[in-house]
N, C-alpha and C positions, 0 to 999 in steps of 0.2 A: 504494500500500500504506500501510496505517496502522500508526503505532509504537505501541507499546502502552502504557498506561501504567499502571503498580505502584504501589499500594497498599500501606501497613503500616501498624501501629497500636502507637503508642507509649503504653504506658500508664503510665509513668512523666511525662506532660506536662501542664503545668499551665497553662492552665488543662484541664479535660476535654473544653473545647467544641473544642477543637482535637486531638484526641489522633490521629485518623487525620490522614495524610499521602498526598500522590498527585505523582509523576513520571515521564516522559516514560524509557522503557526506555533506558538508554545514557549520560542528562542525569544522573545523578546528583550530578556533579563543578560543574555548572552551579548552582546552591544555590535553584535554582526548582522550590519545592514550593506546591502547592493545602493547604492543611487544613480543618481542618472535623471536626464533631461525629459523623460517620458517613466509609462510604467512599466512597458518593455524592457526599456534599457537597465532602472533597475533590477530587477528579477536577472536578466544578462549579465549583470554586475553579481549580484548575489551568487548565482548558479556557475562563474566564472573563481569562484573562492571554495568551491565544494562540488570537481567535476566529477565525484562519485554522486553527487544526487542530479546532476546535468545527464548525465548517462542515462538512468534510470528515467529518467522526463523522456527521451527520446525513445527510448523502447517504448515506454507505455503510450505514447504520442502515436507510432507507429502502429501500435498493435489496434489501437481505435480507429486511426485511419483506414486501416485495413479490415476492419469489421470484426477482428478476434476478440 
């Protein structure tokens, strides 16, 4: 099973290119956030700091596209 991960957008955050934020559901006490200029890019950013659960997104990504 995959953990999910949450998204928020701080828009008080300077610079702008960072204002979305992305962590792992549960980790929030852990101080390990993805950011980035969208909410894409964070999650990108996150998933780029723990390419064992980036791995895992793409199997399960694939297995849904493909109807498994």
């Amino acid at each position: 099973m995959m953990t999910p991960i949450i998204t928020t957008r701080d828009t008080g955050c300077i610079p702008a290119s960072q204002e979305w934020c992305a962590h792992f559901d549960g980790d929030e006490e852990t101080g390990i956030y993805g950011r980035g200029a969208s909410a894409e890019e964070a999650v990108a950013d996150l998933l780029g700091m723990h390419p064992e659960y980036s791995a895992r997104m793409l199997t399960a990504r694939t297995a849904e596209t493909e109807g498994v």
